[in-house]
PyMOL commands that place a pseudoatom at each C-alpha (Angstrom):
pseudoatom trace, name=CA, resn=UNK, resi=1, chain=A, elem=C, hetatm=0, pos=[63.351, 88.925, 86.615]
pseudoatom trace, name=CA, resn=UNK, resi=2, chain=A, elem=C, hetatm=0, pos=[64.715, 90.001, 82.982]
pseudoatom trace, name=CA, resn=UNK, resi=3, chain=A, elem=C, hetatm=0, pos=[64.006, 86.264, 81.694]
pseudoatom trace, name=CA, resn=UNK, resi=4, chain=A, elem=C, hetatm=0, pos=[60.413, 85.998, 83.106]
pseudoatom trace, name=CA, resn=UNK, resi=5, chain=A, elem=C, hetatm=0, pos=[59.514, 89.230, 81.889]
pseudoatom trace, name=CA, resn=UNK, resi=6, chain=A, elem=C, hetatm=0, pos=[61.478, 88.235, 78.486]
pseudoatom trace, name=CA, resn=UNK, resi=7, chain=A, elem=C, hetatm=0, pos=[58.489, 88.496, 76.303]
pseudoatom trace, name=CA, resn=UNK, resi=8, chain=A, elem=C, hetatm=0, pos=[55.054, 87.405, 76.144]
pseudoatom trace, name=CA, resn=UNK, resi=9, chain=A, elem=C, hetatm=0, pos=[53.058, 84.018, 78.123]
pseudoatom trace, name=CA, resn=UNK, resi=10, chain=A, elem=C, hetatm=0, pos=[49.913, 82.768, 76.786]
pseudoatom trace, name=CA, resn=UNK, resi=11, chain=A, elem=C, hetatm=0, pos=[47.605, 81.158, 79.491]
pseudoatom trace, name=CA, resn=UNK, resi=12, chain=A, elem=C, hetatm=0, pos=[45.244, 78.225, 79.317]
pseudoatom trace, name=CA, resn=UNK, resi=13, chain=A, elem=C, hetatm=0, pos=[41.435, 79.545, 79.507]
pseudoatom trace, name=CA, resn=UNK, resi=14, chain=A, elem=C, hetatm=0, pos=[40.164, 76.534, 81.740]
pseudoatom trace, name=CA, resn=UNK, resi=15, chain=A, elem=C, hetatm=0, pos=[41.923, 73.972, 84.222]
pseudoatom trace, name=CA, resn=UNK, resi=16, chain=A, elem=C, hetatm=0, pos=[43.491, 71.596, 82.230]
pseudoatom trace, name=CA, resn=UNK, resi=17, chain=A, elem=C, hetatm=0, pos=[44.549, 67.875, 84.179]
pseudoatom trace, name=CA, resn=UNK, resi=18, chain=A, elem=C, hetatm=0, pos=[46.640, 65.695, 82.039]
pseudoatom trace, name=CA, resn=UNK, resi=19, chain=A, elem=C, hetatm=0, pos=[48.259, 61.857, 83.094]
pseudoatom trace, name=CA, resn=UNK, resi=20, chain=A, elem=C, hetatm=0, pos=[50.912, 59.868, 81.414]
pseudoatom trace, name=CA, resn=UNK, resi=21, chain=A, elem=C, hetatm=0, pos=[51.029, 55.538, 82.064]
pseudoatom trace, name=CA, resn=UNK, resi=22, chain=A, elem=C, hetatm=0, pos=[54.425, 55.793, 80.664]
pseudoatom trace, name=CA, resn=UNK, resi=23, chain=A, elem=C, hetatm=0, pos=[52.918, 53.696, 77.249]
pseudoatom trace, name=CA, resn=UNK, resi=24, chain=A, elem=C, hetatm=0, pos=[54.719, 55.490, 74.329]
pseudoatom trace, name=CA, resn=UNK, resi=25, chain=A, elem=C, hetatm=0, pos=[51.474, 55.598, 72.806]
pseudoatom trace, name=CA, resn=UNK, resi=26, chain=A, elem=C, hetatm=0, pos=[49.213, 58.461, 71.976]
pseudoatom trace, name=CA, resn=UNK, resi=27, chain=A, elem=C, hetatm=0, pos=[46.428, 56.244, 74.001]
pseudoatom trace, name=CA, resn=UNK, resi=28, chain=A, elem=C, hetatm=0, pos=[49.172, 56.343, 77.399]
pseudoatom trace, name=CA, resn=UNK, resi=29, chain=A, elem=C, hetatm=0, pos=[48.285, 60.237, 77.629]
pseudoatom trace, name=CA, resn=UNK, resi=30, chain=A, elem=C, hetatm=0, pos=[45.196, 61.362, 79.184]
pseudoatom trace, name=CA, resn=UNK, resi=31, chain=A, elem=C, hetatm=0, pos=[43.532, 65.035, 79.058]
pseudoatom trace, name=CA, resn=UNK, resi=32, chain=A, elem=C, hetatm=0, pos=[40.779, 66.613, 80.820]
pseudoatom trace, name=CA, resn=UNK, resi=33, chain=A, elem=C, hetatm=0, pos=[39.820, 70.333, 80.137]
pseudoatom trace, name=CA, resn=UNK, resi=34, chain=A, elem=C, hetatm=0, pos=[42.394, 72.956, 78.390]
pseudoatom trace, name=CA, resn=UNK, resi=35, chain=A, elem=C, hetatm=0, pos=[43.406, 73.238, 74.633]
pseudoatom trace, name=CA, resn=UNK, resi=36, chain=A, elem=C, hetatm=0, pos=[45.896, 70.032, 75.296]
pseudoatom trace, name=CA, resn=UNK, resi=37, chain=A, elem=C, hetatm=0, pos=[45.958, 66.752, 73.733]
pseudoatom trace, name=CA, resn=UNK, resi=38, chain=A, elem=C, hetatm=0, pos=[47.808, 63.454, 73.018]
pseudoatom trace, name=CA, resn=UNK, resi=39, chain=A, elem=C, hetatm=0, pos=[49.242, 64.300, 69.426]
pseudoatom trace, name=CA, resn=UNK, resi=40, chain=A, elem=C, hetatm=0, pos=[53.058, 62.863, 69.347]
pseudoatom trace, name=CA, resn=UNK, resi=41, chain=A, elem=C, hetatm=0, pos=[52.778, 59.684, 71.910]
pseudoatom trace, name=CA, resn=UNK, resi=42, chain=A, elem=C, hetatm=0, pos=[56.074, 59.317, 74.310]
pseudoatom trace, name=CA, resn=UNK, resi=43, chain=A, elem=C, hetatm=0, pos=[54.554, 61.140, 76.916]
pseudoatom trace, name=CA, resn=UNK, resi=44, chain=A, elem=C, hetatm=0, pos=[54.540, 64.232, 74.743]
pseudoatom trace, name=CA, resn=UNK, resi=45, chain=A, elem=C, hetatm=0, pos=[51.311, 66.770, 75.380]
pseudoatom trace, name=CA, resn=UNK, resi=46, chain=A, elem=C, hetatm=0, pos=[50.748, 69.134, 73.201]
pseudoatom trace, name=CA, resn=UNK, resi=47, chain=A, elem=C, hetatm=0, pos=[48.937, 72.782, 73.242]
pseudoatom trace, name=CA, resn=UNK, resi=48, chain=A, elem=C, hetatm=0, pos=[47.204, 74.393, 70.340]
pseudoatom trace, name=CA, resn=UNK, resi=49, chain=A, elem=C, hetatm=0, pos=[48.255, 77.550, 70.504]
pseudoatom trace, name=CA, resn=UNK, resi=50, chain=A, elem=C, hetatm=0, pos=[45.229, 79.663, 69.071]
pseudoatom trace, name=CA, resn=UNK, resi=51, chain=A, elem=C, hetatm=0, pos=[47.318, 82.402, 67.372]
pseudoatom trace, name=CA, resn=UNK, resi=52, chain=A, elem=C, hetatm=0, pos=[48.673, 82.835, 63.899]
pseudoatom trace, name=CA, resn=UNK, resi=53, chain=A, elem=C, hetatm=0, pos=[51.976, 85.366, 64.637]
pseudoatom trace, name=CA, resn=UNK, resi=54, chain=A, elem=C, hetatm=0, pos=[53.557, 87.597, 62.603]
pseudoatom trace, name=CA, resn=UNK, resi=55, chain=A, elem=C, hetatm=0, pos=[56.840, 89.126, 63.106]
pseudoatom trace, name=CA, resn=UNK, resi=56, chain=A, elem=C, hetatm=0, pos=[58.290, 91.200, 60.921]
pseudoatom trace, name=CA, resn=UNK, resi=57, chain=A, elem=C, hetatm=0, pos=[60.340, 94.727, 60.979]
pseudoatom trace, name=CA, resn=UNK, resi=58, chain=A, elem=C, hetatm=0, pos=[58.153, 97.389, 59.077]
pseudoatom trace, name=CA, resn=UNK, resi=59, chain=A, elem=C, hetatm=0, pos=[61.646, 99.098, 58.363]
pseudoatom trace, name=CA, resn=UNK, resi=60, chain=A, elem=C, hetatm=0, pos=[63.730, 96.149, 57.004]
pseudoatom trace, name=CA, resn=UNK, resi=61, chain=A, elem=C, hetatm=0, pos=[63.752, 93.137, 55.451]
pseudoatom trace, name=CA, resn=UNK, resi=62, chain=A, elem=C, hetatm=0, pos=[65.417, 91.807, 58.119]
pseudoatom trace, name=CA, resn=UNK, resi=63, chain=A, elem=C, hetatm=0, pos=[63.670, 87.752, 59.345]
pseudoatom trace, name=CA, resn=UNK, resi=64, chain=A, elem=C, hetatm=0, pos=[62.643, 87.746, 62.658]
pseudoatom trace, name=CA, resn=UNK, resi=65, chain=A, elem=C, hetatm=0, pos=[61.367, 84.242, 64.174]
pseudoatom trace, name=CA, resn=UNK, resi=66, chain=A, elem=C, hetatm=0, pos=[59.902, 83.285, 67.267]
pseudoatom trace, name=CA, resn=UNK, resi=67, chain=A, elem=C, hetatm=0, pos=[61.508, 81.764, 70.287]
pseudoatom trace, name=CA, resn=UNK, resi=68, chain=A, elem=C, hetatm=0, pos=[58.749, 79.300, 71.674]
pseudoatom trace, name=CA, resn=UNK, resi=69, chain=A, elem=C, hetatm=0, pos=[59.880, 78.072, 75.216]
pseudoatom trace, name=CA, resn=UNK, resi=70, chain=A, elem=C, hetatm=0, pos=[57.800, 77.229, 78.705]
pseudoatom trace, name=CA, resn=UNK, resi=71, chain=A, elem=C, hetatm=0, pos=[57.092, 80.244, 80.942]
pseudoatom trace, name=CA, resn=UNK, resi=72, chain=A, elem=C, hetatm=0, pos=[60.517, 81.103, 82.535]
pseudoatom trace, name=CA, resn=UNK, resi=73, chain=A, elem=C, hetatm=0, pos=[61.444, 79.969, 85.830]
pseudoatom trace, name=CA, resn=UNK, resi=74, chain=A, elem=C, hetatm=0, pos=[58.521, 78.264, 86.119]
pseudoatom trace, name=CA, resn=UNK, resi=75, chain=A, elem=C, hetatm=0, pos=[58.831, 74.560, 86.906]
pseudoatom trace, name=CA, resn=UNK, resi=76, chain=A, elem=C, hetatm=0, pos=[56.233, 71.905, 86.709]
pseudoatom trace, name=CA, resn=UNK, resi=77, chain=A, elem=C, hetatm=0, pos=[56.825, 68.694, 88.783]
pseudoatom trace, name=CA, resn=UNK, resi=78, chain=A, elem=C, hetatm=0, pos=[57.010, 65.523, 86.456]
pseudoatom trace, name=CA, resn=UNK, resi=79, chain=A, elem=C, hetatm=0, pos=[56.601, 67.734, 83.192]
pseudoatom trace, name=CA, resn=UNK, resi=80, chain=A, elem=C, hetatm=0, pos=[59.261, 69.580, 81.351]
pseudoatom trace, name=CA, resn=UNK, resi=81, chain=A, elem=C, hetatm=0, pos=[58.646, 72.299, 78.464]
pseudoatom trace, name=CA, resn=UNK, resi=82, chain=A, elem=C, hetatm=0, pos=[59.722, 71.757, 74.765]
pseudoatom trace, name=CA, resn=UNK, resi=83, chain=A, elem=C, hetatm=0, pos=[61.543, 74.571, 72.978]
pseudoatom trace, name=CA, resn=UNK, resi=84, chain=A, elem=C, hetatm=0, pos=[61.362, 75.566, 69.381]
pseudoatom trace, name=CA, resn=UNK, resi=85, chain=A, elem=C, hetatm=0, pos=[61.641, 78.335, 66.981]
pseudoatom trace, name=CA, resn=UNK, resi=86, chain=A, elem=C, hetatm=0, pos=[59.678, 79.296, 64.480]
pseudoatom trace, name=CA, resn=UNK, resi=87, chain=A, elem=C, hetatm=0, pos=[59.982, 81.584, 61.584]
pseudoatom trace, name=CA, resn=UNK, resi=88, chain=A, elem=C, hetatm=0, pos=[57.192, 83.417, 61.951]
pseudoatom trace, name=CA, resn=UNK, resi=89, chain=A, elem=C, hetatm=0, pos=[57.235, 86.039, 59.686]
pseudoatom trace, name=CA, resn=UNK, resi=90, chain=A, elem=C, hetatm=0, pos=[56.574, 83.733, 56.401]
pseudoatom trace, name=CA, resn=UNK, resi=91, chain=A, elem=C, hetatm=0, pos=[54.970, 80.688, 57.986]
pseudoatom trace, name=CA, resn=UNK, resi=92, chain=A, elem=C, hetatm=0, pos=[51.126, 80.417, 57.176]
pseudoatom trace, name=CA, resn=UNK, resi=93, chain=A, elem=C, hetatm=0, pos=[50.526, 77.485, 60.054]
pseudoatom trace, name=CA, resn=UNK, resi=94, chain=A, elem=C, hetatm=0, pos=[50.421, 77.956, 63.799]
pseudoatom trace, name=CA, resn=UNK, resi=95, chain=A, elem=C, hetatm=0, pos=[52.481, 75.725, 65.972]
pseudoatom trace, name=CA, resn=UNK, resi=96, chain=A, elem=C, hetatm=0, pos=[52.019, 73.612, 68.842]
pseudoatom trace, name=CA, resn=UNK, resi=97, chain=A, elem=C, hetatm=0, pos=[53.525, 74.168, 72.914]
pseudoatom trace, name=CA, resn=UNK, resi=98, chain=A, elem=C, hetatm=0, pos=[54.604, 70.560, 73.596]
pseudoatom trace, name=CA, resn=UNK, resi=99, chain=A, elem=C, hetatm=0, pos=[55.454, 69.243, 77.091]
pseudoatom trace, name=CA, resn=UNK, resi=100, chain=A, elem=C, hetatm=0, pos=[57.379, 65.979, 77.682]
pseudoatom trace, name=CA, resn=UNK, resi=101, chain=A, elem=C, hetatm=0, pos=[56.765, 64.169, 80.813]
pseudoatom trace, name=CA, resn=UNK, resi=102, chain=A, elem=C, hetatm=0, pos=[59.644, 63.014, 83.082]
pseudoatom trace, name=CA, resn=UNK, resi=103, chain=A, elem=C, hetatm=0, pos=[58.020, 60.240, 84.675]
pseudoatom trace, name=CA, resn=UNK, resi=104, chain=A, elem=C, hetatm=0, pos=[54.571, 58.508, 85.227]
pseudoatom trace, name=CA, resn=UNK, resi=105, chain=A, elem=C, hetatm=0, pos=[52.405, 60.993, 86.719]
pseudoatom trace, name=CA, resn=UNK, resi=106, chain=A, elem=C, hetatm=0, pos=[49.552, 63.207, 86.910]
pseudoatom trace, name=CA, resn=UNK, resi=107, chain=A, elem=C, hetatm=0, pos=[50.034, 67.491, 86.315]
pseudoatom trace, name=CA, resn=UNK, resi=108, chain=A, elem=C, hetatm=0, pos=[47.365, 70.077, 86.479]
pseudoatom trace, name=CA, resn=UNK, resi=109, chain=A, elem=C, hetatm=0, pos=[47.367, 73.900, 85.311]
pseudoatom trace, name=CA, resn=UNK, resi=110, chain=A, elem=C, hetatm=0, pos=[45.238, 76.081, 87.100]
pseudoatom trace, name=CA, resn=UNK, resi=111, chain=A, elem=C, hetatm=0, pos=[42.781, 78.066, 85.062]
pseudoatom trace, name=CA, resn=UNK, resi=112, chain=A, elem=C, hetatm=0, pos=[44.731, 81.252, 83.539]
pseudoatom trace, name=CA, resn=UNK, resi=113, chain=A, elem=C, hetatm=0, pos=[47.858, 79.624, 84.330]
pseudoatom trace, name=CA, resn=UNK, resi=114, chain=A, elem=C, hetatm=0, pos=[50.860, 79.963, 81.667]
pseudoatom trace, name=CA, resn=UNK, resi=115, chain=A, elem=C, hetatm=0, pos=[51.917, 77.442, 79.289]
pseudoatom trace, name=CA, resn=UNK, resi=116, chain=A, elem=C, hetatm=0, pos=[53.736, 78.653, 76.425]
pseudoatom trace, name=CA, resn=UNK, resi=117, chain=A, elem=C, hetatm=0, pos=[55.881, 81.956, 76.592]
pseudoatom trace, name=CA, resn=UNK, resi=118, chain=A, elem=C, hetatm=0, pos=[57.467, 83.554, 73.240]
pseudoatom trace, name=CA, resn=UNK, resi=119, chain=A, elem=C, hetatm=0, pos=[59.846, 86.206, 72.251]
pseudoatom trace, name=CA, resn=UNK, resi=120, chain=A, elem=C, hetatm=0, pos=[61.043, 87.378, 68.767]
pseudoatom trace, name=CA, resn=UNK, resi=121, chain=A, elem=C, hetatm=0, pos=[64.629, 86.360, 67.687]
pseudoatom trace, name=CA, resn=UNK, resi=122, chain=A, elem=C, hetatm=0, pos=[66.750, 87.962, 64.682]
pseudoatom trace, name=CA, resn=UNK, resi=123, chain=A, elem=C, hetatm=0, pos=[67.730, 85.127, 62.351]
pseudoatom trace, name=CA, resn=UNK, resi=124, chain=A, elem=C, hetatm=0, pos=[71.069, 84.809, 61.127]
pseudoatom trace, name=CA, resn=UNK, resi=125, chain=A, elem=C, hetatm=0, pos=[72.496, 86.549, 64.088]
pseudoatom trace, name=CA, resn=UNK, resi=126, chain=A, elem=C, hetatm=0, pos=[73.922, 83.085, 65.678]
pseudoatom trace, name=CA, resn=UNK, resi=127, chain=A, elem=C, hetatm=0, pos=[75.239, 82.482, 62.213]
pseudoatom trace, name=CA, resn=UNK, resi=128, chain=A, elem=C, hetatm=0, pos=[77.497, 85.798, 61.518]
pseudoatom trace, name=CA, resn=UNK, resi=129, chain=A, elem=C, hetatm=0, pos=[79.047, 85.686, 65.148]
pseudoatom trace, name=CA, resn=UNK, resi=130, chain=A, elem=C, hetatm=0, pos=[82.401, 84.785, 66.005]
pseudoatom trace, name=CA, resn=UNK, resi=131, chain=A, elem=C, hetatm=0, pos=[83.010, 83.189, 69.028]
pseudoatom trace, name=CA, resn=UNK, resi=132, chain=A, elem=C, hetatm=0, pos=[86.449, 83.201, 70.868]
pseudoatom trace, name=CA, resn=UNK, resi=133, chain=A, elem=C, hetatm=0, pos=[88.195, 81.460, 73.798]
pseudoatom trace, name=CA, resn=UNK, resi=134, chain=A, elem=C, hetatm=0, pos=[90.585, 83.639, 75.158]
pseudoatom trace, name=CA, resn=UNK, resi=135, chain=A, elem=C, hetatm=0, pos=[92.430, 84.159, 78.711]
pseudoatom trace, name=CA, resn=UNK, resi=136, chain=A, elem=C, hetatm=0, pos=[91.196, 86.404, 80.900]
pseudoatom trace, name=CA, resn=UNK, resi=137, chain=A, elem=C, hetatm=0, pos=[94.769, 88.300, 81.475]
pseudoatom trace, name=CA, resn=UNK, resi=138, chain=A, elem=C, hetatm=0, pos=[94.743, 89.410, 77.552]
pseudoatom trace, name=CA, resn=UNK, resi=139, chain=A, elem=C, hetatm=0, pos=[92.531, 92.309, 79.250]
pseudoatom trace, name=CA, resn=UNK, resi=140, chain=A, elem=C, hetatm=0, pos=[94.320, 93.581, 82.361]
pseudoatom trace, name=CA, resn=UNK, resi=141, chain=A, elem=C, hetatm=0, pos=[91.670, 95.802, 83.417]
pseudoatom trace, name=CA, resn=UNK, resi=142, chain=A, elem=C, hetatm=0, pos=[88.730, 92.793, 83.079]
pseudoatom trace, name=CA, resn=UNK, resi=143, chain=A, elem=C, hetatm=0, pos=[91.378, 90.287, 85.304]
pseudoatom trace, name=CA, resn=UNK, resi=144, chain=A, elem=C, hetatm=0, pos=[91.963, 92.596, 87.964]
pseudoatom trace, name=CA, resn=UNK, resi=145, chain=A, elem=C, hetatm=0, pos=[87.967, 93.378, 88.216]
pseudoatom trace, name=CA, resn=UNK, resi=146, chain=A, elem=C, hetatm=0, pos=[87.423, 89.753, 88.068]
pseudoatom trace, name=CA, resn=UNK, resi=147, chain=A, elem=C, hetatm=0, pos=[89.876, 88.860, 90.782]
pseudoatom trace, name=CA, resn=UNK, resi=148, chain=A, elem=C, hetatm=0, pos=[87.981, 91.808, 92.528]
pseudoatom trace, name=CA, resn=UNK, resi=149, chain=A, elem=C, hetatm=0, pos=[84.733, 90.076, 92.513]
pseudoatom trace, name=CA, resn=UNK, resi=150, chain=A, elem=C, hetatm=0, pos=[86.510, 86.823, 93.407]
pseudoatom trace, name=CA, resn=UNK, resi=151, chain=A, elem=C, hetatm=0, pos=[88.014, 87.833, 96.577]
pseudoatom trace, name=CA, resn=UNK, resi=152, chain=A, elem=C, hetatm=0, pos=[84.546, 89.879, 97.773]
pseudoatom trace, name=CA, resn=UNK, resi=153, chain=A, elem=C, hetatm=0, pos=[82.537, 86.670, 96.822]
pseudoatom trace, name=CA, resn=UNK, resi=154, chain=A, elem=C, hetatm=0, pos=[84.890, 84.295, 98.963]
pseudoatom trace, name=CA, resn=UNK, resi=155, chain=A, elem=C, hetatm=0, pos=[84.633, 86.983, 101.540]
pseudoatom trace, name=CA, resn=UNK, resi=156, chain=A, elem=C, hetatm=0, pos=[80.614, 87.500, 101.599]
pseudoatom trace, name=CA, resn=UNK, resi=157, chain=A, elem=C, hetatm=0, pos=[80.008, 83.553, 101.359]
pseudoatom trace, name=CA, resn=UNK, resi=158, chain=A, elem=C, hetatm=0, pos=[82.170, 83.019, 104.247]
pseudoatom trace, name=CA, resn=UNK, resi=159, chain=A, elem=C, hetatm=0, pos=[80.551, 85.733, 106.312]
pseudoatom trace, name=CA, resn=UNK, resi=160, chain=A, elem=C, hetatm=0, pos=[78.865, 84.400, 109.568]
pseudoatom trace, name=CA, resn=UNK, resi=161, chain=A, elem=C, hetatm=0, pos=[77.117, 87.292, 109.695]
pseudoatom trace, name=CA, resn=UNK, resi=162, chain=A, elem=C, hetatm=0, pos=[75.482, 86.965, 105.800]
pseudoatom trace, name=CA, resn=UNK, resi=163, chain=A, elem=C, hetatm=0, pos=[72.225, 85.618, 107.115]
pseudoatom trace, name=CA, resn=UNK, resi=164, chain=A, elem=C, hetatm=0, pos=[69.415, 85.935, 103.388]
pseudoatom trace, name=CA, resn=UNK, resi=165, chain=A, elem=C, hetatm=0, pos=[71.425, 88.833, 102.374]
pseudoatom trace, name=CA, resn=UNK, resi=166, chain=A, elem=C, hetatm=0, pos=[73.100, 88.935, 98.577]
pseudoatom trace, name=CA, resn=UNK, resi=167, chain=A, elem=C, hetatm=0, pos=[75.333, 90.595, 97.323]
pseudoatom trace, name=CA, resn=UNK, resi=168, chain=A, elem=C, hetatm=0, pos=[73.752, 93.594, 94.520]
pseudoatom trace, name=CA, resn=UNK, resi=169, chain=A, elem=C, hetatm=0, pos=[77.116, 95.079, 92.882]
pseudoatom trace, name=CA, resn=UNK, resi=170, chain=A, elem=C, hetatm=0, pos=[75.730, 93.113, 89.487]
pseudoatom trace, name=CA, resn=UNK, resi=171, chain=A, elem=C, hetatm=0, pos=[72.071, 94.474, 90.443]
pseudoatom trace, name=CA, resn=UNK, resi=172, chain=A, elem=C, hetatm=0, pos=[72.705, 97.748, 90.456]
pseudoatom trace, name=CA, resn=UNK, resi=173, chain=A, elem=C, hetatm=0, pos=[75.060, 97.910, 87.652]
pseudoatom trace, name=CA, resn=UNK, resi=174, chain=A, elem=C, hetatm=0, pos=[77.918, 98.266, 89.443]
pseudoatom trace, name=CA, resn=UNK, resi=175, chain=A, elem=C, hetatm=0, pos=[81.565, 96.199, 89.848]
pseudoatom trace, name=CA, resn=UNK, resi=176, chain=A, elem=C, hetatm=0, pos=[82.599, 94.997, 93.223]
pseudoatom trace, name=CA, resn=UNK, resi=177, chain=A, elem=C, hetatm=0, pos=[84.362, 97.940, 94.236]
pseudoatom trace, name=CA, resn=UNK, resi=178, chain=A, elem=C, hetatm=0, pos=[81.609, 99.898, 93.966]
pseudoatom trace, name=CA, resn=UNK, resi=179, chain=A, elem=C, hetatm=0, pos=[82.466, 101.570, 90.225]
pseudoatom trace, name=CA, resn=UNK, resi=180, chain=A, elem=C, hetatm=0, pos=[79.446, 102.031, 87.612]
pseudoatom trace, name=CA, resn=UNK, resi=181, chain=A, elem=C, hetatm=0, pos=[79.677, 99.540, 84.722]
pseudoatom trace, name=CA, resn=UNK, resi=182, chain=A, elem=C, hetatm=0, pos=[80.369, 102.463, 82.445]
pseudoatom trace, name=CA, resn=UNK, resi=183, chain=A, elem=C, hetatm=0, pos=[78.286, 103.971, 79.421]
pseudoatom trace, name=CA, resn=UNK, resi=184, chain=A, elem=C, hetatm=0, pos=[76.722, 100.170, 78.465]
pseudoatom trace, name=CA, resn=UNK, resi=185, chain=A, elem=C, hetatm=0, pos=[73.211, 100.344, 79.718]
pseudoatom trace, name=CA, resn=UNK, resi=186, chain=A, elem=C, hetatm=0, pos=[71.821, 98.175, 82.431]
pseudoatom trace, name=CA, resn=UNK, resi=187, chain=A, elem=C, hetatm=0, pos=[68.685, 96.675, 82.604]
pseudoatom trace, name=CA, resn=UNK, resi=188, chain=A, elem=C, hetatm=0, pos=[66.911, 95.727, 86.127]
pseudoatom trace, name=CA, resn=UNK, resi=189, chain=A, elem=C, hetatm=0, pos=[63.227, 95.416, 84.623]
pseudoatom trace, name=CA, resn=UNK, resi=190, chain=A, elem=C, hetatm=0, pos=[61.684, 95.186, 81.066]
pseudoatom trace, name=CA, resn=UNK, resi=191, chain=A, elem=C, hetatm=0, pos=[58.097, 96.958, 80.369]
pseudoatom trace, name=CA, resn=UNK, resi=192, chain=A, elem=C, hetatm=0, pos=[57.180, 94.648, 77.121]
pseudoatom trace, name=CA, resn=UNK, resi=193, chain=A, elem=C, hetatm=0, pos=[53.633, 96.546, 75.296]
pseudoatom trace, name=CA, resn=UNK, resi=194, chain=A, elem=C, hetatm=0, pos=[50.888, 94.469, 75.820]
pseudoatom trace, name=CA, resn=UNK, resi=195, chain=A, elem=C, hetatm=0, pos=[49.556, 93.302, 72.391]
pseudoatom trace, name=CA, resn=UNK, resi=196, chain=A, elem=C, hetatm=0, pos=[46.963, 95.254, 71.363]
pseudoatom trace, name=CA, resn=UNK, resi=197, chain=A, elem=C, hetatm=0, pos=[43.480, 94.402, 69.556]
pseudoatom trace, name=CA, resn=UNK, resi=198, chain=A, elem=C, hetatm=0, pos=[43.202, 96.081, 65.772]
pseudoatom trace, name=CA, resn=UNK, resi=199, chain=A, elem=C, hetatm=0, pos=[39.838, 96.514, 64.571]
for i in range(1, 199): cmd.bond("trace and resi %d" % i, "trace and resi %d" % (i + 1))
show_as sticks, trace
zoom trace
C-alpha cells in the first residue's frame, strides 16, 4: 500500500489501444486514441507527458529529481513500464513515459486509467552511502529477533488451520513476540497533497 500510494499517477484522458507486429520499426507499433505514439521503434510506446515539473526545496539548495516509473503494482499483460529519472529541478524539457512490449500483442488503457507515476528523489544520496555486508550475529539482539520471526514464520506457514490469514507483527509495527519496534516511526498509509492549481 506504501508503494502505490508512493507519490503521484498521471492518467490518460481518453482510451488509448496500442499493437506491436514485433517489427523493430517505428511503423510495427500501432496507436489509437491517448497521448501515445511510436517514437523509439522496438516495440517501445511512448507517452507525452503534458507537464513541465519542478522540484526544488524552497529552503536549500539541495537537487531533487524525479523518479519516473509505471503505476505501482499495477501490471499490464504483454507491456512492461520503463523507468527513469529526471532532474527536474534545472531541466527546461518534459520527458516521455515509455512502455516496452514483451511480446506481439494488443494492450488497451481504459479512459482515466494510470500510466506514468512519479515521486521526488534527493540526488547524491545513493552516492554518499556506505553499504556493508555484515553477519547477522555482530548484533545479538537483531539475531535473536530474527530467529524469532523465523521460528513463528515456519510455525504459521505450516499451520493447517492458517486458511487466508497473514501474519501482521510487521503491519502493525511490531516484532514477532509481540514488542513495539521502538521510537523509529512506522508507516501503514501515506496522505501525499494533491497538487494544487496556482492562479
Amino acid at each position: 500500500m506504501i508503494a502505490n500510494q508512493h507519490g503521484w499517477t498521471i492518467h490518460t484522458p481518453a482510451a488509448c489501444a496500442a499493437t506491436w507486429t514485433g517489427d523493430p520499426s517505428t511503423q510495427g507499433l500501432t496507436v489509437h486514441g491517448g497521448p501515445a505514439i511510436s517514437h523509439f521503434g522496438s516495440g517501445v510506446l511512448t507517452w507525452h507527458v503534458p507537464y513541465l515539473f519542478r522540484t526544488a526545496d524552497p529552503n536549500t539548495d539541495v537537487p531533487w529529481s524525479l523518479y519516473v516509473k509505471g503505476p505501482a503494482n499495477t501490471p499490464k499483460d504483454g507491456i512492461i513500464p520503463l523507468e527513469g529519472v529526471v532532474e527536474t529541478d534545472w531541466a527546461s524539457a518534459t520527458f516521455t513515459m515509455n512502455w516496452l512490449f514483451t511480446r506481439p500483442c494488443s494492450v488497451i488503457w481504459a479512459p482515466d486509467e494510470a500510466y506514468c507515476h512519479v515521486f521526488p528523489v534527493q540526488r547524491g544520496t545513493l552516492d554518499q552511502a556506505v553499504p556493508e555486508i555484515r553477519s547477522v550475529t555482530d548484533d545479538p539482539e537483531l539475531a535473536d529477533r530474527y530467529r524469532e520471526w523465523s521460528l513463528s514464520r515456519g510455525k504459521f506457514n505450516g499451520s493447517p488451520a492458517r486458511g487466508n490469514d497473514w501474519e501482521k507483527h510487521y503491519h502493525q509495527g511490531r516484532h514477532s513476540d509481540g514488542c513495539p519496534a521502538g521510537t523509529m516511526s512506522h508507516q501503514t498509509r501515506l496522505r501525499v497533497p494533491p497538487f494544487k492549481e496556482m492562479t
